[in-house]
N, CA, C and O of each residue as an XYZ file, in Angstrom:
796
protein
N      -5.073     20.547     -7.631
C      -3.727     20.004     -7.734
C      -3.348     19.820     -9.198
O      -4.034     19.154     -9.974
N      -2.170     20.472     -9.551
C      -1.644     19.754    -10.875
C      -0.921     18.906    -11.039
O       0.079     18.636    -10.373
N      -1.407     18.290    -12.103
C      -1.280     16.372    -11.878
C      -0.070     16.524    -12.783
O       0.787     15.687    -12.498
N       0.295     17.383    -13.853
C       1.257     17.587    -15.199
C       2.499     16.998    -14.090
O       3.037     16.021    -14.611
N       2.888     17.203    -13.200
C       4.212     17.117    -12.655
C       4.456     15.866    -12.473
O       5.617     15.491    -12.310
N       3.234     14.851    -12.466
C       3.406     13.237    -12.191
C       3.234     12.539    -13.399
O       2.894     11.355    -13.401
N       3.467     13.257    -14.549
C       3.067     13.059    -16.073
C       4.267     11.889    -16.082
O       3.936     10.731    -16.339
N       5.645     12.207    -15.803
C       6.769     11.198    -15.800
C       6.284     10.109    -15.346
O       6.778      9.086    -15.820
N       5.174      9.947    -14.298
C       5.449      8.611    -13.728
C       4.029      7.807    -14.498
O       3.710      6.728    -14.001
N       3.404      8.198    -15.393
C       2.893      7.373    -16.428
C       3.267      6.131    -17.156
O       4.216      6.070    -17.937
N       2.492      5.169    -16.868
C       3.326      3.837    -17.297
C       2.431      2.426    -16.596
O       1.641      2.629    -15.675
N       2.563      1.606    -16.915
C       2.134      0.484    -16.366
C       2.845     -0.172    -14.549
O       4.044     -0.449    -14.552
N       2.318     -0.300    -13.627
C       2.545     -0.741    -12.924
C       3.830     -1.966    -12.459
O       3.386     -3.100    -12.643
N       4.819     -1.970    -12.087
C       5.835     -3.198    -12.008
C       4.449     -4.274    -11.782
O       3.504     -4.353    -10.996
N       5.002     -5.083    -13.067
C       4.500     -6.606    -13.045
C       4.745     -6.971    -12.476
O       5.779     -6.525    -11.979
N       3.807     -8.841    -11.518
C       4.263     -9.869    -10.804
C       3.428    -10.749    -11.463
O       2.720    -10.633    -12.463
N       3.700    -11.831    -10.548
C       3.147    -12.925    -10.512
C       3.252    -13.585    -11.842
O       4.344    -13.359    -12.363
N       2.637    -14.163    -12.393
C       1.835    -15.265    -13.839
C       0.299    -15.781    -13.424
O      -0.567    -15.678    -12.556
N       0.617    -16.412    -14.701
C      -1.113    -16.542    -15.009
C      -1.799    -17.300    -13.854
O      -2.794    -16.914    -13.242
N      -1.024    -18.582    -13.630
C      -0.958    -19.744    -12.542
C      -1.308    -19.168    -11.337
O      -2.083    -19.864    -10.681
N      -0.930    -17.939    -10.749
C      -1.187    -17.185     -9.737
C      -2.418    -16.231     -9.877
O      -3.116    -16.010     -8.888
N      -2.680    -15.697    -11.013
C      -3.465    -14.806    -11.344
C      -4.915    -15.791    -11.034
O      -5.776    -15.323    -10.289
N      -5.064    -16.871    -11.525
C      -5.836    -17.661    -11.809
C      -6.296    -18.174    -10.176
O      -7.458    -17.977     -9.821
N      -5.529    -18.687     -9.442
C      -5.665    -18.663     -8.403
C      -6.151    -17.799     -7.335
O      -6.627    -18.321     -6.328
N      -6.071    -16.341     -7.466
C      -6.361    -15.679     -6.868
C      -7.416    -14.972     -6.941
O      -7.632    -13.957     -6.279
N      -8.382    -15.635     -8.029
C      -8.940    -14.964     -8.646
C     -10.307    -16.531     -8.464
O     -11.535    -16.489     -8.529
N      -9.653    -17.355     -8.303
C     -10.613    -18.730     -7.626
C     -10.685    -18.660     -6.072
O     -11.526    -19.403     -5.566
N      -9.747    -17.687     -5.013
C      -9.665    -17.429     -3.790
C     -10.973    -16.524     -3.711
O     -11.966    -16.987     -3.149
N     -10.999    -15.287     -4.242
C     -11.629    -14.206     -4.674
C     -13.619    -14.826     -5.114
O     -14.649    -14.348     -4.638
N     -13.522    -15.686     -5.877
C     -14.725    -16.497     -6.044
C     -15.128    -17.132     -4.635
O     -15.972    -16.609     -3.907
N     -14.692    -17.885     -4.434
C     -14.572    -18.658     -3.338
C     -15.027    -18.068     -1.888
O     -15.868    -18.700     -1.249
N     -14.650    -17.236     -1.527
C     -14.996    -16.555     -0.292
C     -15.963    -14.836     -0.792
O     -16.013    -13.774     -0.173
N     -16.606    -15.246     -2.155
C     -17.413    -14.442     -2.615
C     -16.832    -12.653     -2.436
O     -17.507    -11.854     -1.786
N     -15.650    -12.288     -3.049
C     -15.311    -11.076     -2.771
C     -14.981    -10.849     -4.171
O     -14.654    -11.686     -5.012
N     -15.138     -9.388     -4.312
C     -14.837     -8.975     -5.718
C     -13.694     -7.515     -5.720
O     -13.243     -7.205     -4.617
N     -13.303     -6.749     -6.829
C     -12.700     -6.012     -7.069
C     -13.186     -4.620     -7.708
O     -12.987     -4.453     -8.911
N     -13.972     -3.360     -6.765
C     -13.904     -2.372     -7.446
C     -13.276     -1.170     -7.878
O     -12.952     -0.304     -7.065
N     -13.029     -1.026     -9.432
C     -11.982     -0.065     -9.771
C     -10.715     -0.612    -10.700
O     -10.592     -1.729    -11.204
N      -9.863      0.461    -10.766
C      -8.568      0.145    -11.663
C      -7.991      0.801    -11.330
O      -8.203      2.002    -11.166
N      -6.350     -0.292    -10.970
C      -5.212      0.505    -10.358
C      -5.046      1.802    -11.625
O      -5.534      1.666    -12.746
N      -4.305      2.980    -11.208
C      -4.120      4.098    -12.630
C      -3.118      3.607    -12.786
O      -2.494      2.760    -12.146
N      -2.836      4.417    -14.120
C      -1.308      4.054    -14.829
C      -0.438      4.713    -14.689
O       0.125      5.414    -15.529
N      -0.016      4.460    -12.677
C       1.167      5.005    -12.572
C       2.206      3.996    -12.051
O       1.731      2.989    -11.525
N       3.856      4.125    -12.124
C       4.771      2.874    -12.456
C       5.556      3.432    -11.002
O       6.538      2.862    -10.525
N       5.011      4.471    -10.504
C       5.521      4.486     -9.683
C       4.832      5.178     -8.160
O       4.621      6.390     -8.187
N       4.480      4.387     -6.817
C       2.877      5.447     -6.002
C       3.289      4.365     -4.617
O       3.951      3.370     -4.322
N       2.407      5.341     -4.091
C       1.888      4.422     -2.628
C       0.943      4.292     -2.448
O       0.157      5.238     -2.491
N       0.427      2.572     -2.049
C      -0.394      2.143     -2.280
C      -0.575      2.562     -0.815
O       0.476      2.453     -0.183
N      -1.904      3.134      0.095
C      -2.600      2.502      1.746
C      -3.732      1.634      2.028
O      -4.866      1.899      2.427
N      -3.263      0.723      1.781
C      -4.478      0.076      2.460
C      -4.900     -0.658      4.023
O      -4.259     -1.286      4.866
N      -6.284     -0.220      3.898
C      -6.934     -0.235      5.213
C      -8.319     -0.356      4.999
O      -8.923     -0.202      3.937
N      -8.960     -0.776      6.596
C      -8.794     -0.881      7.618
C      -8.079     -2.238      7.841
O      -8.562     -3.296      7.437
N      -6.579     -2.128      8.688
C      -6.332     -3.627      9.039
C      -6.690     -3.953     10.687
O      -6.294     -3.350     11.685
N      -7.593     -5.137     10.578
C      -8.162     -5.147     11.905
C      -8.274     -6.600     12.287
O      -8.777     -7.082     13.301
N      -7.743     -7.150     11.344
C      -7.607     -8.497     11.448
C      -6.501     -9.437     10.112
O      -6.259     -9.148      8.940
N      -6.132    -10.403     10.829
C      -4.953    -11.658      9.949
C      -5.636    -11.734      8.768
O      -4.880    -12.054      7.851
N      -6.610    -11.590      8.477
C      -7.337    -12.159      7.032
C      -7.375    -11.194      5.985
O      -7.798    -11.400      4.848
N      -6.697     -9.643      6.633
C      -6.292     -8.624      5.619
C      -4.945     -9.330      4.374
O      -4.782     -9.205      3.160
N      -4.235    -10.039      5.424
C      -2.718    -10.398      4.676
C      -3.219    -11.197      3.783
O      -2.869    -10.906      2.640
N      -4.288    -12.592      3.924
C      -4.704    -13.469      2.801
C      -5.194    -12.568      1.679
O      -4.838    -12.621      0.502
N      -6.085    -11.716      2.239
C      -7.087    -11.041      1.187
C      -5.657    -10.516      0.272
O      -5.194    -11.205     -0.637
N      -5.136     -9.337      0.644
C      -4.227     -8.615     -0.157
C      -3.425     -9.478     -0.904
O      -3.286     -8.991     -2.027
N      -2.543    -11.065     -0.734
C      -2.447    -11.396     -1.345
C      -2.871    -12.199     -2.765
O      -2.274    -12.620     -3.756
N      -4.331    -12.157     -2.244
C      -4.866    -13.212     -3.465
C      -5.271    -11.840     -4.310
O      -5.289    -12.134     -5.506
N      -5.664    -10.175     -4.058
C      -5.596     -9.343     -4.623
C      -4.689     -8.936     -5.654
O      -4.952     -8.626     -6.816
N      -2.996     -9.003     -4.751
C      -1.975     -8.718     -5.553
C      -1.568     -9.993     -7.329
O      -1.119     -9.847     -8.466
N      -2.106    -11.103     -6.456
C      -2.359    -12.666     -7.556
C      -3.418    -12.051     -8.952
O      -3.430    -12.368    -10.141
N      -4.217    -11.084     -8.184
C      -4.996    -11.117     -9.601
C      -4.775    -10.013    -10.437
O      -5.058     -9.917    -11.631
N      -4.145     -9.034     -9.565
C      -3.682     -7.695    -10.280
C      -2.585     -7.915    -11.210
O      -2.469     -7.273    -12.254
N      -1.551     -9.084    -10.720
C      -0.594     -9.356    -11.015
C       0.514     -8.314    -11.259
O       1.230     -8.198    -12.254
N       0.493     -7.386     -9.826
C       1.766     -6.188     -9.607
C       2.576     -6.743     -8.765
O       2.099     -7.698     -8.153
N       4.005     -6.362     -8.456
C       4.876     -6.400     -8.139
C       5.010     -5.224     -7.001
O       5.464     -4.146     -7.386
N       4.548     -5.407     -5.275
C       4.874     -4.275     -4.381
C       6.185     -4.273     -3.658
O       6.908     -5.268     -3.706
N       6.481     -3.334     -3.074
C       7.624     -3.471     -1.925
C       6.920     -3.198     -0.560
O       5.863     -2.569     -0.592
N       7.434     -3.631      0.670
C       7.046     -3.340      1.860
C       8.270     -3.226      2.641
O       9.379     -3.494      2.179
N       8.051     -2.814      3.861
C       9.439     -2.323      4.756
C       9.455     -3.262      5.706
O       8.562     -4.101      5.583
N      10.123     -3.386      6.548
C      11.079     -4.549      7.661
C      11.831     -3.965      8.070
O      12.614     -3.125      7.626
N      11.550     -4.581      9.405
C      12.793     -4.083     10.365
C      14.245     -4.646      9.703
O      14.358     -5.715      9.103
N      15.440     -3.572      9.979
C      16.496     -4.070      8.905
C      17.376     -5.480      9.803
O      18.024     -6.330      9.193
N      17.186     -5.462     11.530
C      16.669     -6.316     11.912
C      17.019     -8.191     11.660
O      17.843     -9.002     12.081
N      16.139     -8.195     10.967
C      14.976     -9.285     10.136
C      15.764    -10.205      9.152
O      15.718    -11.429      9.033
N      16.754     -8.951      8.247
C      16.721     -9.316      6.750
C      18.405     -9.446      7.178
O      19.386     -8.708      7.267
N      18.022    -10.979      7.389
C      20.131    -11.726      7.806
C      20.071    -12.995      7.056
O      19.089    -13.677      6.763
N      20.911    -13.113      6.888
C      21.180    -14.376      5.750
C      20.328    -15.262      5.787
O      19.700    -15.599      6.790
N      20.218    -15.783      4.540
C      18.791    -16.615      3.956
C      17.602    -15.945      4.183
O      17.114    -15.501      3.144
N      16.973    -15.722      5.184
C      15.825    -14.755      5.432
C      16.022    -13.441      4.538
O      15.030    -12.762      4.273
N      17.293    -13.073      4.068
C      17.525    -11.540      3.829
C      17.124    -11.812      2.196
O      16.558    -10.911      1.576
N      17.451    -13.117      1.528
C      17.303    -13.315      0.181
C      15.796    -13.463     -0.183
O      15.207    -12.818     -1.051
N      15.270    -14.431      0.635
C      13.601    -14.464      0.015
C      13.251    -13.368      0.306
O      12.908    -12.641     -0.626
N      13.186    -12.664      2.140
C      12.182    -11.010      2.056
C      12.345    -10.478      1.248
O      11.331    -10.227      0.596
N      13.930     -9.832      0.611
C      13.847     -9.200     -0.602
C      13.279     -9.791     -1.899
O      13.038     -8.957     -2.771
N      13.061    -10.876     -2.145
C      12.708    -11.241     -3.310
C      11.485    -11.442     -3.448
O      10.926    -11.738     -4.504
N      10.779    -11.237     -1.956
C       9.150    -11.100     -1.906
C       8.896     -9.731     -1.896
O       7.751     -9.338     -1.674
N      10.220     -8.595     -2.200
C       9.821     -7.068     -2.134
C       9.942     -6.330     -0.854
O       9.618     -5.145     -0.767
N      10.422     -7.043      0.172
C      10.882     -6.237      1.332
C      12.145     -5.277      1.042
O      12.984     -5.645      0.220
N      12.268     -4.161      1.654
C      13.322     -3.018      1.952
C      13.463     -2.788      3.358
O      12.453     -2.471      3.988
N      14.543     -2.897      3.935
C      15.032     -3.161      5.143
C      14.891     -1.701      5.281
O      15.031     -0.849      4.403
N      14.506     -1.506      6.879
C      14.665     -0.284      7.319
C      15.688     -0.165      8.473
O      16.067     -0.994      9.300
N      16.015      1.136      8.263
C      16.823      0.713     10.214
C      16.545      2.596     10.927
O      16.945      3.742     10.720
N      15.614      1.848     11.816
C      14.632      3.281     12.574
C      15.675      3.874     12.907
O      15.695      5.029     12.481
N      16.943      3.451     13.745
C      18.291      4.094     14.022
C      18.939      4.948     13.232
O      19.642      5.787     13.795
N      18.890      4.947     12.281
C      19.637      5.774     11.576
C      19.037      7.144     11.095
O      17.966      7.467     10.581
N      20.486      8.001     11.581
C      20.268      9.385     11.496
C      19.703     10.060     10.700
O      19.512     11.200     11.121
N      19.072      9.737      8.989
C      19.167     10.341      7.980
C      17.909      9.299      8.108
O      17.752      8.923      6.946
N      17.185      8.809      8.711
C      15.725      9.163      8.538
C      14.953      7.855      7.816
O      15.546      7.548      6.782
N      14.061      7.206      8.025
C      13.240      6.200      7.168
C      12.840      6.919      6.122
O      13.236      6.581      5.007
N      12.069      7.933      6.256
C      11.481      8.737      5.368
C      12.847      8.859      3.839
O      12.610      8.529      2.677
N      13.886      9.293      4.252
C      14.926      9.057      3.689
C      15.586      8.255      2.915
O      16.238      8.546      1.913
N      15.382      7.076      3.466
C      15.861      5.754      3.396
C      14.913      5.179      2.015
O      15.346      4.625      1.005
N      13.655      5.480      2.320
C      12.280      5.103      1.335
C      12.488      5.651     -0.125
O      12.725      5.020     -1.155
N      12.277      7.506      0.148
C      12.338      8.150     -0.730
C      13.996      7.580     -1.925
O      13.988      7.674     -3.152
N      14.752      7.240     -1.395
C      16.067      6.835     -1.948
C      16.040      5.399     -2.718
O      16.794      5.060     -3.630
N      15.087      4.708     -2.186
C      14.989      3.011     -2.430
C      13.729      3.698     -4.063
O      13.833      3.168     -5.170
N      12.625      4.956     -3.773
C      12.111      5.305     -4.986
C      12.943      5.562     -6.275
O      12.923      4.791     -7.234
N      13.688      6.723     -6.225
C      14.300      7.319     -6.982
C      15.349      6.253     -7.679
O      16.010      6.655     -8.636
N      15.539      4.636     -7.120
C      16.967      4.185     -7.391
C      15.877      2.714     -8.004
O      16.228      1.534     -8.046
N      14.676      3.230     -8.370
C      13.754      2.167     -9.294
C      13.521      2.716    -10.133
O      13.483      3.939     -9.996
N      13.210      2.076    -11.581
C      12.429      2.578    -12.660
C      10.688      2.812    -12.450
O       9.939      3.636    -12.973
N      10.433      1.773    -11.507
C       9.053      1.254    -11.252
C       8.943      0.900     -9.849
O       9.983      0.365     -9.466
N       7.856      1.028     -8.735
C       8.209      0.947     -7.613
C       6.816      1.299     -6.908
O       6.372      2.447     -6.950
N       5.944     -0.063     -6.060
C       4.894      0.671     -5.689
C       5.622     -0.311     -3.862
O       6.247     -1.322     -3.541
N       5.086      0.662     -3.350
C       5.129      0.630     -2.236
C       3.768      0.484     -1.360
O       2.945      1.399     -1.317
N       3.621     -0.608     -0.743
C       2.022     -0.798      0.154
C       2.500     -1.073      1.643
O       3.357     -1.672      2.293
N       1.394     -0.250      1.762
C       1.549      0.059      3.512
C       0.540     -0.102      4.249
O      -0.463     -0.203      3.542
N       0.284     -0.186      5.470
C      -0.864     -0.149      6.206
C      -0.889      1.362      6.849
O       0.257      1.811      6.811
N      -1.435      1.914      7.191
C      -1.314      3.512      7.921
C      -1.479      3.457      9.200
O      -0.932      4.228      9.989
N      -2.413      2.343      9.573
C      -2.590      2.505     11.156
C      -1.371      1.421     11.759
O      -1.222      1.284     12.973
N      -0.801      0.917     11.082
C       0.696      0.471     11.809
C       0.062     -0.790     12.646
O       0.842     -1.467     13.316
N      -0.669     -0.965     12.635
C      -1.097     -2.062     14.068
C      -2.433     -2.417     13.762
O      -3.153     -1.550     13.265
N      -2.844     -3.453     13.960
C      -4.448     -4.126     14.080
C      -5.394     -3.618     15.507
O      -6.533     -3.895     15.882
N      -4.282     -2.730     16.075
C      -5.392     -2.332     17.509
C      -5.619     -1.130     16.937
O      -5.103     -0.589     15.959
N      -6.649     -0.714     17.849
C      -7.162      0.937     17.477
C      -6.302      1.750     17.881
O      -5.672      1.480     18.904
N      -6.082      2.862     17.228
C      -5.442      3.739     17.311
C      -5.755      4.788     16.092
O      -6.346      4.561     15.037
N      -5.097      6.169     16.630
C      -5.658      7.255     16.135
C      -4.408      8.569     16.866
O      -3.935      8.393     17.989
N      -4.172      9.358     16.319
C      -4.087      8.771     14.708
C      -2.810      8.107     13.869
O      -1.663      7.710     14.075
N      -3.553      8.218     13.030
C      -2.806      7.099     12.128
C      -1.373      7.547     11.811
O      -1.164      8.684     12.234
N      -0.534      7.098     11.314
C       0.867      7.276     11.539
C       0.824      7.787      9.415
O       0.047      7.356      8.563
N       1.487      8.366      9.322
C       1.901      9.850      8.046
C       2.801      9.810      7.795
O       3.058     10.871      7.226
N       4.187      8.791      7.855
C       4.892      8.377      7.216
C       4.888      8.354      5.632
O       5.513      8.971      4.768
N       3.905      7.366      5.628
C       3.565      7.363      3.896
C       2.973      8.593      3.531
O       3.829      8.743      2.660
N       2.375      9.469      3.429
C       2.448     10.643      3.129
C       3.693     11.192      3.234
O       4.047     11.322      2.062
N       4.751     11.675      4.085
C       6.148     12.152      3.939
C       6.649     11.438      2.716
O       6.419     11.930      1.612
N       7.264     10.403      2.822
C       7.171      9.269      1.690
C       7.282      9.788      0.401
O       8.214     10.123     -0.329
N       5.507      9.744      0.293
C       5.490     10.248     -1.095
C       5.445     11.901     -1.500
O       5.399     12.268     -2.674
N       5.466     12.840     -0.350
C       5.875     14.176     -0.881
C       7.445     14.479     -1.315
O       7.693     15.363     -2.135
N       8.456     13.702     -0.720
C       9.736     13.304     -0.615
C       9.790     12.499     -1.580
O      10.494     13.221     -2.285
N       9.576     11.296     -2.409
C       9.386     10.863     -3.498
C       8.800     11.678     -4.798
O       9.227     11.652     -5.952
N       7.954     12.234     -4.385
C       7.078     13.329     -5.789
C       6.370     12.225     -6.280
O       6.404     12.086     -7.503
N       5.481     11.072     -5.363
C       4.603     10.107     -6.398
C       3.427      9.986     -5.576
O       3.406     10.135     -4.354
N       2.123      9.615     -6.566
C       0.835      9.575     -5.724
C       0.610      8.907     -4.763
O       1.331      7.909     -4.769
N      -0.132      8.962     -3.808
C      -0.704      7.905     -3.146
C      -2.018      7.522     -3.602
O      -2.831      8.408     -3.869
N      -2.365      6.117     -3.741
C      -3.701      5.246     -4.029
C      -3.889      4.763     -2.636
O      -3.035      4.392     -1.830
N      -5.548      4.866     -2.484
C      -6.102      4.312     -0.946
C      -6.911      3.135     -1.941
O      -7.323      3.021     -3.095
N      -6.832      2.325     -0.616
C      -7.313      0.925     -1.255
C      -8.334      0.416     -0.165
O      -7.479      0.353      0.719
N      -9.213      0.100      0.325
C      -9.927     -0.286      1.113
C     -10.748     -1.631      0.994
O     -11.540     -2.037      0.144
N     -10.099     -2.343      2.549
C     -11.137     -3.972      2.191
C     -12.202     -3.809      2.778
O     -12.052     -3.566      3.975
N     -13.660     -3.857      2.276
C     -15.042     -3.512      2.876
C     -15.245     -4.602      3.041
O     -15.514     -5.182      1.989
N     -15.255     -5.632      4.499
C     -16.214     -6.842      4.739
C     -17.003     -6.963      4.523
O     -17.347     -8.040      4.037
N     -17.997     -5.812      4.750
C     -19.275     -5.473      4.809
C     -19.938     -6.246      3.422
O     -20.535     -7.322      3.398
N     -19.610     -5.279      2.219
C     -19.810     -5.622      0.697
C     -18.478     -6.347      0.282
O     -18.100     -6.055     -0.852
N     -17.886     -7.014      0.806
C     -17.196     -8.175      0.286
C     -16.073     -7.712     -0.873
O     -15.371     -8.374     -1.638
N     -16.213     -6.415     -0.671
C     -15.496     -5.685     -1.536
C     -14.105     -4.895     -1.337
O     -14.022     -4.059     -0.437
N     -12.790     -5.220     -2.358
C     -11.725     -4.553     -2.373
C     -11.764     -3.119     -3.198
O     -11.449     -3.111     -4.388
N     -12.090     -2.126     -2.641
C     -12.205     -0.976     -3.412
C     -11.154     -0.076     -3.879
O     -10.989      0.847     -3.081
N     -10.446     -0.031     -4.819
C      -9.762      0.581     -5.468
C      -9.988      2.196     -5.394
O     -10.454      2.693     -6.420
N      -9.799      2.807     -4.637
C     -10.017      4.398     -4.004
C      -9.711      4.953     -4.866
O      -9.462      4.406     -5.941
N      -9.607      6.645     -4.596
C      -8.750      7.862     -4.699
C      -7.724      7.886     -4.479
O      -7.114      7.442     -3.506
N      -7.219      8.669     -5.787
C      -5.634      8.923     -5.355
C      -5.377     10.546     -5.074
O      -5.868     11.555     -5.580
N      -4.230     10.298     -3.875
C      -4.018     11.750     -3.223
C      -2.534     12.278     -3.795
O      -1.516     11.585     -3.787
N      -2.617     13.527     -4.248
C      -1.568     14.260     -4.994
C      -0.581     14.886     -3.609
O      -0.598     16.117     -3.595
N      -0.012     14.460     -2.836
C       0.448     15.230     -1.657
C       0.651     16.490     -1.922
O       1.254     16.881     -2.921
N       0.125     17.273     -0.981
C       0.029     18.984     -1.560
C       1.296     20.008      0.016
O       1.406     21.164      0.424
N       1.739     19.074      0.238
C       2.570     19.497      1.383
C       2.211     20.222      2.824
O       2.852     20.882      3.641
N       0.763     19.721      2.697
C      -0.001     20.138      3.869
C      -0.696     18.611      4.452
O      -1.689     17.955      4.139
N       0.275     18.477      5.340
C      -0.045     17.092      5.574
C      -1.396     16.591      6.750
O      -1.822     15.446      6.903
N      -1.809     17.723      7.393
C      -3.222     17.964      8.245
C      -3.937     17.203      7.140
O      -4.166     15.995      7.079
N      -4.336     18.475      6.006
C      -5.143     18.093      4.685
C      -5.128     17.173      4.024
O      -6.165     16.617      3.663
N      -3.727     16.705      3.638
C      -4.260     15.289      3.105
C      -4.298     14.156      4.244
O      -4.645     13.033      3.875
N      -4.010     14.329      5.438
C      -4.102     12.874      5.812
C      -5.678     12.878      6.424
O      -6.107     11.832      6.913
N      -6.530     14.096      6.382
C      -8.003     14.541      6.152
C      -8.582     13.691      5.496
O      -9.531     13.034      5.925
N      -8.146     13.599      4.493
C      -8.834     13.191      2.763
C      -8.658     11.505      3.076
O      -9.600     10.714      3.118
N      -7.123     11.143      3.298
C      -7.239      9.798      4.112
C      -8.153      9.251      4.654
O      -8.390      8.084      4.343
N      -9.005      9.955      5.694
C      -9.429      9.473      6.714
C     -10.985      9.506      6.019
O     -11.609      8.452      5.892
N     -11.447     10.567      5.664
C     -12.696     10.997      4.714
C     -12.791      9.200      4.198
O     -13.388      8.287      4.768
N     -11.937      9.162      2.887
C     -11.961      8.032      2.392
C     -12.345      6.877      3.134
O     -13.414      6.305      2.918
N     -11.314      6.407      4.224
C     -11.646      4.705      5.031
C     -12.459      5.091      5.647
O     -12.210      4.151      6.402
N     -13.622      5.808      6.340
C     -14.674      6.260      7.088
C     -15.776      5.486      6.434
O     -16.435      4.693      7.107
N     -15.977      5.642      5.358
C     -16.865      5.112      4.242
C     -16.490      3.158      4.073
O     -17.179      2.337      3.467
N     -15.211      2.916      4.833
C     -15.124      1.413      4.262
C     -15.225      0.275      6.193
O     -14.930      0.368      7.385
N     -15.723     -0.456      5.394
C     -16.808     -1.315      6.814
C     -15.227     -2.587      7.033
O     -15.120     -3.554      6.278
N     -14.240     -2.319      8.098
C     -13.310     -2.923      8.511
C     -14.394     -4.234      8.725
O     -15.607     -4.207      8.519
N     -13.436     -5.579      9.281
C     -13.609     -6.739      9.740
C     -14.582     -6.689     10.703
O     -15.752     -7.068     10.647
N     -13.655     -5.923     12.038
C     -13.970     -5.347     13.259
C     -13.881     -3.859     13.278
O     -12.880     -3.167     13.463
N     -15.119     -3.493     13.050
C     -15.590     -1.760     13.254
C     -14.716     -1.706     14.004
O     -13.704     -1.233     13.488
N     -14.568     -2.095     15.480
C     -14.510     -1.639     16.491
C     -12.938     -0.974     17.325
O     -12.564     -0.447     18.373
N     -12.400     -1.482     15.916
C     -10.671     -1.546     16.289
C     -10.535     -0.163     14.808
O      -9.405      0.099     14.396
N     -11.275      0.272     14.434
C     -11.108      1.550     13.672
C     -11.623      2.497     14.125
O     -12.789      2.599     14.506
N     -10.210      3.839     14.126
C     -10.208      5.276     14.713
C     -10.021      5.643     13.527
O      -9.171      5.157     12.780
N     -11.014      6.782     13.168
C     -10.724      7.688     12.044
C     -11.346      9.052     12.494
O     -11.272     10.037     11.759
């Protein structure tokens, strides 16, 4: 894959949080003995997948993660959801309203919310649901071939107590193949509950 074409999106990651948070999340992280392997790359603009989600304690983990990384993600919502007062904090916690109804496509909708940021990471879950299932839903791959930005796999290993900072996949427009490489990847990472992961 040639990477020269994602040369534009070189740059530091959208910032979040502060120190106060960083610090905290990073005493969460001590605390329930889990650590961090790897470094996000220096791209300002990607999709993040992380998995296996197989349990409620993914959402704590990822946040005391995002506390220490101190990035700034977006996530999607039903459009639904996002109605007055509720509509001001989701967005200001990084939600983008979706609306599955409409003709011109989520995939659409995403790729448009990219292009209309300077900086913009987007985190997703792939298997859509905490039950098993298989396979996994390729959205985020469309996403980011329709965007032109990487995807980073991120994996929480219970097992080794570890948030692993993966491979990143160059979407090559063969979406069999990379959502292959997907699966290759979380195969190797020890969910909560094995037992609710199809790969």
């Amino acid at each position: 894959m040639n990477t020269d074409e994602y040369a534009h999106l070189n740059g530091k990651p959208p910032k979040g949080g502060n120190r106060v948070a960083a610090s905290f999340g990073g005493f969460l992280l001590r605390l329930f003995k889990w650590k961090i392997q790897g470094q996000l790359p220096h791209y300002k603009k990607m999709v993040i997948a992380v998995a296996p989600h197989t349990s409620n304690w993914d959402f704590f983990l990822g946040v005391a993660v995002l506390f220490v990384l101190r990035i700034r993600i977006k996530f999607l919502g039903k459009h639904s959801i996002f109605i007055p007062v509720f509509k001001q904090v989701l967005t200001r916690l990084g939600g983008i309203p979706v609306d599955r109804r409409a003709t011109h496509g989520v995939v659409e909708q995403i790729t448009r919310a990219f292009n209309s940021h300077e900086a913009m990471i987007l985190a997703v879950a792939p298997e859509g649901t905490r039950s098993p299932v298989y396979p996994w839903k390729t959205g985020f791959l469309a996403v980011a071939q329709e965007a032109r930005v990487p995807v980073l796999l991120i994996g929480f290993d219970f097992k080794l107590k570890t948030v692993i900072i993966g491979e990143i996949i160059y979407p090559s427009g063969d979406l069999n193949n990379d959502m292959q490489k997907v699966y290759d990847f979380f195969k190797s990472i020890n969910a909560k509950y094995p037992s609710k992961v199809i790969t």
